[in-house]
Structure formats: structure tokens, C-alpha cells
VOMILUM-218256 format. One record per residue (C-alpha): residue number from 0; residue in one letter; x, y, z. Coordinates in Angstrom, 1 decimal, decimal comma, padded with zeros to 4 digits. Layout:
# VOMILUM-218256
 pos code     c1     c2     c3
 NUM    a      X      Y      Z
...
***
This chain:
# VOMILUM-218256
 pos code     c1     c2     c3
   0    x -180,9 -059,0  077,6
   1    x -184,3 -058,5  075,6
   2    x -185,1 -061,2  072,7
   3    x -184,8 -060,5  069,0
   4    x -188,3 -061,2  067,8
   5    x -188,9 -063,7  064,9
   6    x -189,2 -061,5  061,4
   7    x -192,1 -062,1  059,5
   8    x -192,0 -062,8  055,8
   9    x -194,9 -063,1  053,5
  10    x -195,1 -065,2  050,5
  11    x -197,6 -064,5  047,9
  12    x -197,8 -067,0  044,8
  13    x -200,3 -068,3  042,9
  14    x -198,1 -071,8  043,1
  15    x -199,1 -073,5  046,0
  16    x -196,3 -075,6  045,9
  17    x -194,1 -072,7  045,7
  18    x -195,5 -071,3  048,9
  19    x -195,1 -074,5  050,7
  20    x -191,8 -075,3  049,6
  21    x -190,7 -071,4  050,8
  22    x -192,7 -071,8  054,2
  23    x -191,2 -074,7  055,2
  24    x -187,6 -073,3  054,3
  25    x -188,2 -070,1  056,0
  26    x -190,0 -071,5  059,0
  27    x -186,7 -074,0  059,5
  28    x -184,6 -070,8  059,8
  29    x -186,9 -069,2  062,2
  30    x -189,1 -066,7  060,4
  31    x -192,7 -065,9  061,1
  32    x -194,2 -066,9  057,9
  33    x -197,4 -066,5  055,8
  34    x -198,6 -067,1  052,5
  35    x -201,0 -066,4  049,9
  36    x -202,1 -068,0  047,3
  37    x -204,3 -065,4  045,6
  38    x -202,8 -062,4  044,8
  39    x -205,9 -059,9  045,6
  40    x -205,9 -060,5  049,5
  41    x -202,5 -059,7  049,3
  42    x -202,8 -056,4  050,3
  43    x -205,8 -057,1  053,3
  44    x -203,1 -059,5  054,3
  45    x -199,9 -057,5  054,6
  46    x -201,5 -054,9  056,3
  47    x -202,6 -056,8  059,4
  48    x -199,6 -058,7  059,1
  49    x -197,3 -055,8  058,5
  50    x -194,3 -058,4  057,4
  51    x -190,9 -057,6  058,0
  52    x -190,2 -058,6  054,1
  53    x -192,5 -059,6  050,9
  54    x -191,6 -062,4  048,5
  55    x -193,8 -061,6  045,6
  56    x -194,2 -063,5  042,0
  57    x -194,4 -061,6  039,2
  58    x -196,8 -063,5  037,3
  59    x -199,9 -064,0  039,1
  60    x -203,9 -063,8  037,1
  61    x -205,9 -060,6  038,6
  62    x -203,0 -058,6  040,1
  63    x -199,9 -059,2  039,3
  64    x -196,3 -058,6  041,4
  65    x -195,9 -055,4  039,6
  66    x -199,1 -053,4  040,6
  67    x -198,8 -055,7  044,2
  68    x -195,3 -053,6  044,8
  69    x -197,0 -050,2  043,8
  70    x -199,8 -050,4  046,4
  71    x -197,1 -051,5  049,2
  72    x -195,1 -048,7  048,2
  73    x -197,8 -046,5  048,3
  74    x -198,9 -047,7  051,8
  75    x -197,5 -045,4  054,6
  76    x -197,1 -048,6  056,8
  77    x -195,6 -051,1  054,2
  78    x -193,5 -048,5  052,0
  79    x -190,4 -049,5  053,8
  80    x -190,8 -053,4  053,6
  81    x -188,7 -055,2  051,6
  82    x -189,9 -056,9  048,7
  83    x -188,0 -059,8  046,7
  84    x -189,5 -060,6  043,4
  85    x -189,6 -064,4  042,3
  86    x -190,4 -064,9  038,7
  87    x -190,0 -067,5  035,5
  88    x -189,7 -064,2  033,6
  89    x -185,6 -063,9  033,3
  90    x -185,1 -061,2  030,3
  91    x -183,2 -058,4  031,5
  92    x -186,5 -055,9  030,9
  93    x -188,3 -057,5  033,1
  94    x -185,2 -057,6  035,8
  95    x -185,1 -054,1  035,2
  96    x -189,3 -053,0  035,8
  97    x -189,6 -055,0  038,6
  98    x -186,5 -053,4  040,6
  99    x -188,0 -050,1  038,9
 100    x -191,3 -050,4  040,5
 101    x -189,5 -050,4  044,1
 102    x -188,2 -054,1  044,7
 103    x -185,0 -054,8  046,5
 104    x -183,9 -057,8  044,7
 105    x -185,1 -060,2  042,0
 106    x -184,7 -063,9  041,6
 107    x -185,5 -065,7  038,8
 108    x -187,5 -069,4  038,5
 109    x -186,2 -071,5  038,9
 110    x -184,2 -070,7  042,2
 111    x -181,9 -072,0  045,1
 112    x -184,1 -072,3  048,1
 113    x -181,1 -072,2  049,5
 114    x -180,0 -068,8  048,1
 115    x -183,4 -067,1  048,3
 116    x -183,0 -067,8  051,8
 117    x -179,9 -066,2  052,1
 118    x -181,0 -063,2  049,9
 119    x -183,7 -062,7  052,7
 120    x -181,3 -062,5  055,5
 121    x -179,3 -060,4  053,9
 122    x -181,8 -058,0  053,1
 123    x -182,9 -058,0  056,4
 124    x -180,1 -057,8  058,2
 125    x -179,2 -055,1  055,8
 126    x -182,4 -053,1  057,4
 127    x -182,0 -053,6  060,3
 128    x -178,2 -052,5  060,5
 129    x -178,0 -049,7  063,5
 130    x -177,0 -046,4  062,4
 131    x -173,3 -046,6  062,4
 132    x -170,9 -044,0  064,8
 133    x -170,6 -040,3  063,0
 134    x -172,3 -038,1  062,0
 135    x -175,8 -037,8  062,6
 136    x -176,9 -035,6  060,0
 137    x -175,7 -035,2  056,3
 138    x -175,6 -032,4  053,5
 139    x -174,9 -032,2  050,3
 140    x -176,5 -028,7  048,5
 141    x -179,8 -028,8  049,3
 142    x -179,7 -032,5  050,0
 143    x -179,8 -033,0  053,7
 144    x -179,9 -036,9  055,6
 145    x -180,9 -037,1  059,4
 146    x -179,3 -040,3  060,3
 147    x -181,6 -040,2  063,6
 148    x -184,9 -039,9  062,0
 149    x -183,8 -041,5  058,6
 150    x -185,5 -039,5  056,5
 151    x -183,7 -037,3  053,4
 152    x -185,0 -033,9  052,5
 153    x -184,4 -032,3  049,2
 154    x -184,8 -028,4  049,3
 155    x -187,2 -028,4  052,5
 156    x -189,2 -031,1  051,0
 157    x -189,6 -034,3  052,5
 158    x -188,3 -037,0  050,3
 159    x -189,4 -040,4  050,3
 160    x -186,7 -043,8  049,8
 161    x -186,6 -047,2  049,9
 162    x -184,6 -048,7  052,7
 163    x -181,9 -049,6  049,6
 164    x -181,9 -045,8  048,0
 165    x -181,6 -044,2  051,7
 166    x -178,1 -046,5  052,6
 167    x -177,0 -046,2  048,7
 168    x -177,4 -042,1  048,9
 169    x -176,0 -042,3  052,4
 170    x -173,0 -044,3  051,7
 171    x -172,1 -041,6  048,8
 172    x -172,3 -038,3  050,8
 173    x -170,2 -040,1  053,9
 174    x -167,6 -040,6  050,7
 175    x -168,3 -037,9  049,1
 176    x -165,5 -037,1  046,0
 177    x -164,4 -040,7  046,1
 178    x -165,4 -042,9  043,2
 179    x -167,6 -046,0  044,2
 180    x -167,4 -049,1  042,0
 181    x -170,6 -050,6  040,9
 182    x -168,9 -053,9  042,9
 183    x -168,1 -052,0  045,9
 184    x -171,4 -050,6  046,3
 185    x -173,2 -054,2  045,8
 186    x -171,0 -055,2  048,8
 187    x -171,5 -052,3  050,9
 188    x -175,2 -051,1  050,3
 189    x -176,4 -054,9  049,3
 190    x -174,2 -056,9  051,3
 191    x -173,7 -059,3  048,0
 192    x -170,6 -060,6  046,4
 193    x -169,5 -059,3  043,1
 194    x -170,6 -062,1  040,8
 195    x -174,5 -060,5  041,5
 196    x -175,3 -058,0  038,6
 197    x -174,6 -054,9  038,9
 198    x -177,1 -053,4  036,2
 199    x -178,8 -053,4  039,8
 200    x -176,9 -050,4  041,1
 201    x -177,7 -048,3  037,8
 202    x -181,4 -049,3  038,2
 203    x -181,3 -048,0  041,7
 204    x -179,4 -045,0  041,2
 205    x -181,9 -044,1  038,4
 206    x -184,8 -044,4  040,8
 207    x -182,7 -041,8  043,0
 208    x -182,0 -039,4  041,0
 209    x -185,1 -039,0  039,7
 210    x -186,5 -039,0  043,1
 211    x -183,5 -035,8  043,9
 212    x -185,0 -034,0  041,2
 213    x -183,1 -031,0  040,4
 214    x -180,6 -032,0  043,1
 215    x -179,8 -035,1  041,3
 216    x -176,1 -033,5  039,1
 217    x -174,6 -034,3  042,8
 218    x -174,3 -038,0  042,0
 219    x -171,5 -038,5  038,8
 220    x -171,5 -041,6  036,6
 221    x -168,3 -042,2  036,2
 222    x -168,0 -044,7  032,8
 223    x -166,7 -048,2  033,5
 224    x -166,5 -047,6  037,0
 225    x -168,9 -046,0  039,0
 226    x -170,7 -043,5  041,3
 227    x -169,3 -040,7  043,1
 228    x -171,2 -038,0  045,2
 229    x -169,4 -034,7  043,4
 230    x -166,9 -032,5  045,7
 231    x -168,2 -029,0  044,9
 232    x -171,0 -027,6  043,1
 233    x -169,2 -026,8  039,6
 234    x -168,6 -030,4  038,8
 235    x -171,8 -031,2  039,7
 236    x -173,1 -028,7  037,5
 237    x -171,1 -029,8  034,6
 238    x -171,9 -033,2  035,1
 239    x -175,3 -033,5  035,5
***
């Protein structure tokens, strides 16, 4: 039997009694954890580091958690990585940018260590979920998902998601014509109770569909309800 190794988080906050306090949470559950109190070796940092996760504050002086999220995404190695943002800011713009720019969740100052921690497993055991039995390979139109490789073309072209957008586009072509609830995806895709807010699922199925480009009439709003991954190509066509 071969030993889990210890997931790494890394912290960055310009609060150094935020760090600590997280550290010393996270270290008690078992993580591998560094932090960072200035934002602009963030990036030397994560690279060498390559954490498993990224807890990021929004408001930092020089670089902020915005721009911080844009070069991880934009880094082949840490595109994937999960990143939490931590933040005073609690308007719902600001809720809505961050998990815009690429975040996976967002948790507003000030928190439950105790819930921030259990955000961060669930995220991560979220990722790391194997590929489940079925099939191993998905289309939708031109939309294809290779369960094996987990990467999702779009007309040929390689298309690049978030660990979040890959399992939420997934989940809607295994149900394809079946309506998904905003609450039902939040359990299923995020692993998280109802009471969470699900102006989070519109903000990610945004990001997809823009990133589906002309492809993007597959997924249906359905008012008051949900999502659904349309059966046949005329109602996609009338609803996009």
C-alpha cells in the first residue's frame, strides 16, 4: 500500500497574523504549508513549490489577489491549482471578479478557521476524485471530453478549464437533457451544502460558455431552476 503524500497549500497575505493563524490550522490537519507575506514573490514561490492549492487575499499593496490568480492561470504548471480567495471585501461584485478571474471559492474576512479548512479539503478532495466507471470519452456537437487525458476540445481545438469548469461541463453531458439545479450542482461539482450561494454556479457557467465559444447554445439556462446540457441540436440552437 503506497502513502498518500501530504498536499501542500500556500498562503499569501500581507497579514502576518493571518498567515500564522492559517499555518498553524493547516499544519494540525496535516498539510505541507507555506506562506508569504509579500505578494510579489508569490509567484517565484509557487513555482518551486508547485502547491497543491493557493489561499490568496485579495487586498494586498503592489500585486494584488486578482492579477496573482491571472499569472497562476496563465502558468502551464500552476493553471490547474486551486486557488481560495480570502478577503474583507464582501460586496457581491467583488465575489463575482474574483471567481471570474479563475478562483474556485471565496471567503470573506472575517472567517471560520474552522470552515476555511474544510473548504480546502473539499476542494481538494474534489481534485483529486478518480475518474469515475463509464465512459471514457464524451461528445456533445463538437464538444468532445476525454475522461483519460482530461482535457475538452471544442471543434479540434484544444480547450483549456479549471479543475471546477472541467467536472461542471462533465457532470452536464453525462446528464445530458436532464435539468440540473443550481443546488444540485453545488453538491455534486462543489461538494457543498445548499445554504453556499449559488450565484457561484452562474459565475462559473459564464466563464464556460464563453470559453465553448460558438459551442456554448449546448448548455440551457433554465429560469429558477437551472442548467441542462440540451438533447438535440435544435433546442440548442433556439436557446442559445
Amino acid at each position: 500500500m503506497t502513502e498518500t503524500k501530504p498536499k501542500k497549500i500556500l498562503v499569501v497575505d500581507d497579514e502576518s497574523d493571518v498567515t500564522e493563524l492559517l499555518a498553524y490550522n493547516l499544519k494540525a490537519k496535516g498539510f505541507v504549508v507555506e506562506t508569504l507575506n509579500n505578494p510579489n514573490s508569490s509567484i517565484g514561490l509557487a513555482r518551486t513549490f508547485l502547491p497543491d492549492l493557493v489561499i490568496l487575499d485579495v487586498m494586498m499593496p503592489d500585486l494584488n489577489g486578482i492579477q496573482i490568480c491571472r499569472m497562476l492561470r496563465a502558468d502551464p504548471k500552476l493553471k490547474q491549482v486551486p486557488v481560495i480567495f480570502l478577503t474583507a471585501k464582501a460586496e457581491e461584485a467583488d465575489r463575482i471578479q474574483g471567481l471570474e478571474t479563475g478562483a474556485d471559492d471565496y471567503i470573506c474576512k472575517p472567517f471560520s478557521t474552522k470552515e476555511l479548512v474544510l473548504r480546502v479539503q473539499t476542494i481538494l478532495r474534489r481534485v483529486s476524485e478518480s475518474v469515475p466507471d463509464g465512459p471514457k470519452r464524451l461528445q456533445v456537437g463538437q464538444i468532445v471530453v476525454d475522461m483519460d487525458r482530461h482535457e475538452t476540445t471544442v471543434h479540434g481545438q484544444l480547450v483549456e478549464l479549471t479543475a471546477t469548469e472541467f467536472k461542471l461541463l462533465r457532470l452536464l453531458m453525462e446528464r445530458r437533457g436532464r435539468v440540473q439545479s443550481r443546488e444540485h450542482l453545488l453538491i455534486n461539482v462543489w461538494n457543498y451544502e445548499t445554504e453556499i450561494e449559488t450565484r457561484t454556479v452562474d459565475t462559473h457557467m459564464r466563464r464556460l460558455r464563453e470559453k465553448l465559444g460558438r459551442e456554448a447554445g449546448w448548455i440551457e439556462t433554465i429560469r429558477g431552476v437551472g442548467y441542462r446540457m440540451a438533447a438535440d441540436r435544435k433546442t440548442a440552437a433556439s436557446s442559445g
